[in-house]
C-alpha positions, 0 to 999 in steps of 0.5 A: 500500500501507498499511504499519505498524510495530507492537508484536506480544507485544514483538516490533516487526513491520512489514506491511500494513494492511487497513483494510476487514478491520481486520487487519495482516500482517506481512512475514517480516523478521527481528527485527534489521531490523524495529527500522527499521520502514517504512525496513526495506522501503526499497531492496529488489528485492521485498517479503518473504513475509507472516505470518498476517493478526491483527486490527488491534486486537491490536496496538500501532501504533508509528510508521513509523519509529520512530527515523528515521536522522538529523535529519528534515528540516522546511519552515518557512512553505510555504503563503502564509497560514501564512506571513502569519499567522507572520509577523505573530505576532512569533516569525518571525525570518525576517520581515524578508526578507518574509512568503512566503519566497523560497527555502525555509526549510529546518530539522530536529527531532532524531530522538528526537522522534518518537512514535506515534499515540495516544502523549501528548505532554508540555508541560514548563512549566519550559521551555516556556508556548507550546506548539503544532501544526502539521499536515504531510504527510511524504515519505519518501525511497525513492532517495538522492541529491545535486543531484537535479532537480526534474524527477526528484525524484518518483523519489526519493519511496517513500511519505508519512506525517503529522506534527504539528510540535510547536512551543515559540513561546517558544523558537522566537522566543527562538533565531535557530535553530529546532531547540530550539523543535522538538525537545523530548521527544516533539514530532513525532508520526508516523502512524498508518502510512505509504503508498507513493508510488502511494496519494496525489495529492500534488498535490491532496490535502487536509489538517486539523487539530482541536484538541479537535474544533475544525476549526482547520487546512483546506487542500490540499497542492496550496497549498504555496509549494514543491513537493515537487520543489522541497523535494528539488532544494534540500535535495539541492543539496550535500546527500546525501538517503538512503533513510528521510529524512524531509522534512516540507512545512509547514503551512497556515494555523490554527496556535494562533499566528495567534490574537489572541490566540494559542490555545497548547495545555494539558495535556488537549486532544486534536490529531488531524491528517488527511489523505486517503488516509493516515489521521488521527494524534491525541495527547494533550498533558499537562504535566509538571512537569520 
């Protein structure tokens, strides 16, 4: 299934999509619990009874989950040429330990980051002069849990989404922790929709990125260090992953900071991020001046 949180005369609705009618249904869910979006269907034995269909273009997608219950968990260097390229870029505070992680590097970015599809996103100078994107397959969690076993971690997985992790290098290379770097106002575009576990084959399913329609990420999730196995078994070792968490896998190789020199965004270039089966999340960036 294809799902959507949108905006429907100032109302939030959550439903399906329908791309070949171009319509959305929304699921009869009272208004209280829409206000999780996706995360609202998390848990539940069934699906609600559906609205009338409307067509897709009289409403305003908003993102999956549009302010995700906690942090969202991200994954730093998880494919091995992104993970050469940053480390030799000179902002990799973990390059000492060697260019391809032993173990996964494990940080978050702040709920309030999160915008939709279409939605700009702001490159504030005063803090920030090296702003850039990095394409991601998002997980989000379905059934919570602590120590799960790689083996059984793919039941713990409702559906996936698309991030872009909007990164300030600057300040990511300035702190030894990423989260200032990663958590600025509007630094994780999320969308366009979201879709159950059973939509995609995680193990081979390709992922771009173009800046301004420039092709500059192109690599397959099946590349990835750590599996998504993996990246559930380590972060819930002691660590209690519940329904609507997010867990963002890393991205491949072609950020702006594996240019020499590197290819930061300004203010007017357009990112549109895609991967199969889900769909495509484009922003635009603008810069503000505090």
């Amino acid at each position: 299934m294809r799902l959507a949180t949108v905006s429907i005369g100032g109302e939030r609705r959550v439903g399906l999509v329908d791309l070949d009618k171009q319509t959305f249904t929304a699921f009869d869910l009272p208004l209280d619990e829409a206000q999780r979006g996706v995360a609202a269907l998390i848990g539940r034995p069934a699906l609600p009874q559906t609205l009338s269909p409307v067509a897709l273009d009289r409403v305003q997608i908003e993102a999956p989950i549009p302010r995700p219950g906690r942090n969202i968990f991200c994954v730093g260097k998880n494919y091995h040429e992104h993970a050469h390229e940053f480390s030799k870029s000179g902002f990799d505070s973990s390059a000492a330990a060697g260019a391809v992680p032993k173990h996964p590097i494990i940080f978050s970015k702040v709920p309030e980051t999160v915008v939709p599809n279409h939605a700009k996103v702001l490159i504030n100078k005063n803090a920030s002069t090296a702003i850039d994107y990095e394409a991601e397959l998002a997980v989000i969690i379905g059934k919570g849990g602590r120590g799960i076993a790689p083996e059984k971690a793919m039941e713990h997985v409702w559906g996936y989404t698309i991030v872009n992790d909007v990164t300030a290098r600057d300040l990511q290379g300035r702190y030894s922790q990423w989260l200032v770097g990663k958590s600025q106002d509007t630094f994780c575009p999320m969308g366009p929709w979201a879709v159950t576990a059973d939509e995609i084959d995680v193990r081979d399913t390709a992922i771009r990125c173009f800046v301004n329609g420039e092709l500059r990420q192109n690599s397959n999730t099946g590349l990835l260090i750590f599996d998504i196995p993996t990246l559930i078994a380590t972060i819930s070792a002691g660590l209690t992953l519940q329904p609507g968490d997010i867990i963002a896998t890393g991205t491949p190789a072609g950020v702006g900071i594996g240019f020499d020199p590197p290819r930061y965004l300004k203010g007017g270039d357009t990112v549109r991020v895609e991967i199969d089966g889900i769909g495509a999340l484009e922003n635009r960036f603008e810069e503000i001046a505090a």
